[in-house]
C-alpha positions in Angstrom: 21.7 13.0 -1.0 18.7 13.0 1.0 16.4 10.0 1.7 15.1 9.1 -1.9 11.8 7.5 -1.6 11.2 4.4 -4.1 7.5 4.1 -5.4 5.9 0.5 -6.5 3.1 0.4 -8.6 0.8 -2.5 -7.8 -0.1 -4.9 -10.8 -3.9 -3.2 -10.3 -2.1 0.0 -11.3 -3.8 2.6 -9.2 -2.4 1.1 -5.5 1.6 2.5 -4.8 3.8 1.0 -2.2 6.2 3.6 -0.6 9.2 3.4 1.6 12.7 5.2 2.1 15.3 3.7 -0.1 17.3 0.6 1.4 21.1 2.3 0.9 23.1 -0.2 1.8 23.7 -4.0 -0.1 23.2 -5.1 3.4 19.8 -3.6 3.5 19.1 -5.2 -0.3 20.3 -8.7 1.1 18.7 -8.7 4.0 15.3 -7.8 2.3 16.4 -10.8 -0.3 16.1 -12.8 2.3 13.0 -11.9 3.2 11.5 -12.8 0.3 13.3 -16.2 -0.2 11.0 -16.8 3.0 8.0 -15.3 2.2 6.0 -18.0 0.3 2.2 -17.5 -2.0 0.7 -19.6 0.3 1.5 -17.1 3.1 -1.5 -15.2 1.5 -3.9 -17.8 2.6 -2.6 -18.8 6.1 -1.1 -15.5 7.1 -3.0 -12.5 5.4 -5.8 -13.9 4.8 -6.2 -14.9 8.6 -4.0 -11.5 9.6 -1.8 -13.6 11.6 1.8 -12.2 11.5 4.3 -14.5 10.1 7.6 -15.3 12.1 10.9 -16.1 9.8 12.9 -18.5 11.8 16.9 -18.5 11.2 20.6 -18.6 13.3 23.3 -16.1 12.9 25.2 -18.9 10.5 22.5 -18.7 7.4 22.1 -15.3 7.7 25.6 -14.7 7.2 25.3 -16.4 3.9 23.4 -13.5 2.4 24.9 -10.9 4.6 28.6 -11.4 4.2 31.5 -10.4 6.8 28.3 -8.4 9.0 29.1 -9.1 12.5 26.2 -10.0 15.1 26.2 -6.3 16.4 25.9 -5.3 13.3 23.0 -7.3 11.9 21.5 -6.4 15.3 21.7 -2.8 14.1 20.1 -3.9 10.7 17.2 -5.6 11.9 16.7 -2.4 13.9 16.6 0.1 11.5 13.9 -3.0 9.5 12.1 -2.0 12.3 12.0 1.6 12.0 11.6 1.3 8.1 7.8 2.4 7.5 6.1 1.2 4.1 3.1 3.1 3.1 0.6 2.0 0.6 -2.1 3.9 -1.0 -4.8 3.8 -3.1 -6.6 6.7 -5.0 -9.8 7.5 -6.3 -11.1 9.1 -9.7 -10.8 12.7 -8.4 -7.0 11.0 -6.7 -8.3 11.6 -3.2 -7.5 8.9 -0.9 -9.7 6.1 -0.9 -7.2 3.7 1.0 -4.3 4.2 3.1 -2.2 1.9 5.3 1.3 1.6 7.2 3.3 -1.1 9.1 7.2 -1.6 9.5 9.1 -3.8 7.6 9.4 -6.1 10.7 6.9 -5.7 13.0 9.7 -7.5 15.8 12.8 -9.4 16.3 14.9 -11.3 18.4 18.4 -12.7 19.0 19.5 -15.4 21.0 23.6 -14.9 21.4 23.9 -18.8 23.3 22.0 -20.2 20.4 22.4 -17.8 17.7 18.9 -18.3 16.7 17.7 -15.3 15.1 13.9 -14.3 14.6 12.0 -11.9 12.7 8.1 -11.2 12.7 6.5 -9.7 9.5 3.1 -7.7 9.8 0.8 -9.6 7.7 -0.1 -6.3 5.8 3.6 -6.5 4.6 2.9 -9.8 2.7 1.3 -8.8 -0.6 3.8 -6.3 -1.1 6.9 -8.7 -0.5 5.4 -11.2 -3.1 5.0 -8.9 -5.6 8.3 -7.2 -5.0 10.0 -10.6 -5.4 8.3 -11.4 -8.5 10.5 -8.7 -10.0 13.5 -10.0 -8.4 13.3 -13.4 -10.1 16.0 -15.1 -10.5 18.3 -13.0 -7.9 18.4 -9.4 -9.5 18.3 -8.4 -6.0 22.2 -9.5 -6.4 22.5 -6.4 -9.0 21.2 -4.0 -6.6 23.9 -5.1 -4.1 26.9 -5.1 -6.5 26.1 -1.5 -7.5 28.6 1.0 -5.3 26.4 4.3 -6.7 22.8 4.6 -4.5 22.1 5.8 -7.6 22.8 3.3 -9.8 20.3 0.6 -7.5 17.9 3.7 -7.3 17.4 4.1 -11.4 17.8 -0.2 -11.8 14.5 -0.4 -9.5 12.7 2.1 -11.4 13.5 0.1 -14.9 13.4 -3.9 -13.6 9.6 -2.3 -12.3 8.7 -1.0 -15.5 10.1 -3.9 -17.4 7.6 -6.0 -15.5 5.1 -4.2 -17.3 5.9 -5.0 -20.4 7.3 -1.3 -21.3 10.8 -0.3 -22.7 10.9 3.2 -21.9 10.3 5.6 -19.0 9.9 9.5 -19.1 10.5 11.7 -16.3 10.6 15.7 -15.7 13.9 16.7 -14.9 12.7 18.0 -11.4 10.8 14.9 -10.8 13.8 12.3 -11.7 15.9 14.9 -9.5 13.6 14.0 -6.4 13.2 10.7 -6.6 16.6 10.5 -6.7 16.7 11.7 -3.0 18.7 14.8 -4.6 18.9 18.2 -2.4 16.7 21.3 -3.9 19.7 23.2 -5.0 22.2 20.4 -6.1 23.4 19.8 -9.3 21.8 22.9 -10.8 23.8 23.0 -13.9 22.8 20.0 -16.0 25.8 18.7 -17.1 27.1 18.1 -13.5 23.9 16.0 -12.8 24.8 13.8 -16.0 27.9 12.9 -15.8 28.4 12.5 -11.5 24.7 10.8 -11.4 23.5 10.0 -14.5 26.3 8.5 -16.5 27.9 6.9 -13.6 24.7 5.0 -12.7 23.9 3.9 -16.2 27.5 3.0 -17.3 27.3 1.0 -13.8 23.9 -0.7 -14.7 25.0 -1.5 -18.1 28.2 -3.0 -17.1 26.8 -5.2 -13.8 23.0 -5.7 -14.5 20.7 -7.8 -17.1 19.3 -4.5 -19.1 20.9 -2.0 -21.8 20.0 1.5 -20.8 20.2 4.5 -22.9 19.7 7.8 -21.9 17.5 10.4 -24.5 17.2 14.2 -23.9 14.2 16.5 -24.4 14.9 19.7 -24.9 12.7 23.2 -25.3 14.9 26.0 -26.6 18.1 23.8 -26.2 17.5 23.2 -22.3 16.6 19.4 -20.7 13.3 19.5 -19.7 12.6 15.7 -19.6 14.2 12.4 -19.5 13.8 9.4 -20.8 15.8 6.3 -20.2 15.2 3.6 -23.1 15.9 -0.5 -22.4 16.1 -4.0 -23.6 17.7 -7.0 -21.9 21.1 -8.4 -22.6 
């Protein structure tokens, strides 16, 4: 599996949010708890007045979130935050690029081992983005993503909880195009039934089992071969 890149749409519906996928449930808890600390009003103090905003925490409440990590380990997680890079865009009529901006997922951090105090700077350009994002985790969905033990499973969730928000029950994809969004290798999982039932069905009996949402899969064929997907869903 290469990197599979998730997309956001913004609620304006011609801005998208893009970063490489977070693999790991530590990654997806440690981004939940970035958003349990990112607040509306950080829009007027912080973005509004581009003044980073610093998230202050000890090793203790983090744990909480980010079970059985040990401090090396978290140390290695706020790291690769770091080195995360989230790139949002906006097009024009002709889709040129009319806007175009990047900035880390934390713009800094720090740990104290005598006091355990553990602190993390966000980029004020990352605040928008977080609220939105945590809009559609309501009510701790994130905890769905984290359960999941297929990438692919919290790859395919994302892609439905954000078209759910917008008041849709069905998404369409080319084969080719689910295939890279997926983070799947040109080359792999040529033949289609591999690619349904060691991706497909195992990350949408998974969702169905652990998650909030029914999700059926529908075939399009041309001359008996898939050409398109579409994955139909309600909520439980």
């Amino acid at each position: 599996m290469l990197a599979a890149t998730r997309i956001v749409t913004h609620p304006d519906g011609i801005t998208t949010s893009s970063y490489k996928y977070l693999p790991t449930p530590a990654h997806i808890t440690l981004m939940a708890f970035i958003m349990k600390h990112v607040k509306s009003t950080d829009v007027a103090t912080n973005f509004a007045n581009q003044q980073n905003k610093l998230i202050i925490s000890n090793f203790a409440l983090m744990t909480r979130f980010i079970p059985n990590i040990s401090k090396e380990k978290l140390i290695e997680l706020l790291e690769d935050f770091c080195n995360r890079t989230l790139t949002t865009k906006r097009l024009n009529n002709n889709h040129e690029i009319e806007y175009l901006e990047a900035t880390t997922f934390i713009s800094a951090y720090s740990f104290d081992r005598n006091t355990k105090q553990v602190l993390i700077e966000l980029s004020y350009r990352l605040i928008p983005f977080i609220l939105y994002i945590k809009q559609q985790y309501i009510g701790g969905r994130w905890k769905y993503s984290a359960s999941f033990t297929s990438s692919y499973s919290s790859l395919i969730y994302d892609m439905i909880i954000t078209n759910f928000d917008k008041e849709t029950e069905r998404i369409k994809f080319k084969l080719a195009d689910i295939k890279e969004l997926l983070g799947i290798e040109y080359g792999t999982y040529e033949i289609y039934s591999n690619f349904k039932r060691k991706v497909l069905l195992v990350a949408l009996n998974e969702i169905n089992l652990k998650s909030d949402v029914e999700v059926t899969l529908v075939e399009h064929k041309i001359n008996r071969k898939v050409e398109s997907l579409e994955f139909k869903f309600c909520r439980k």
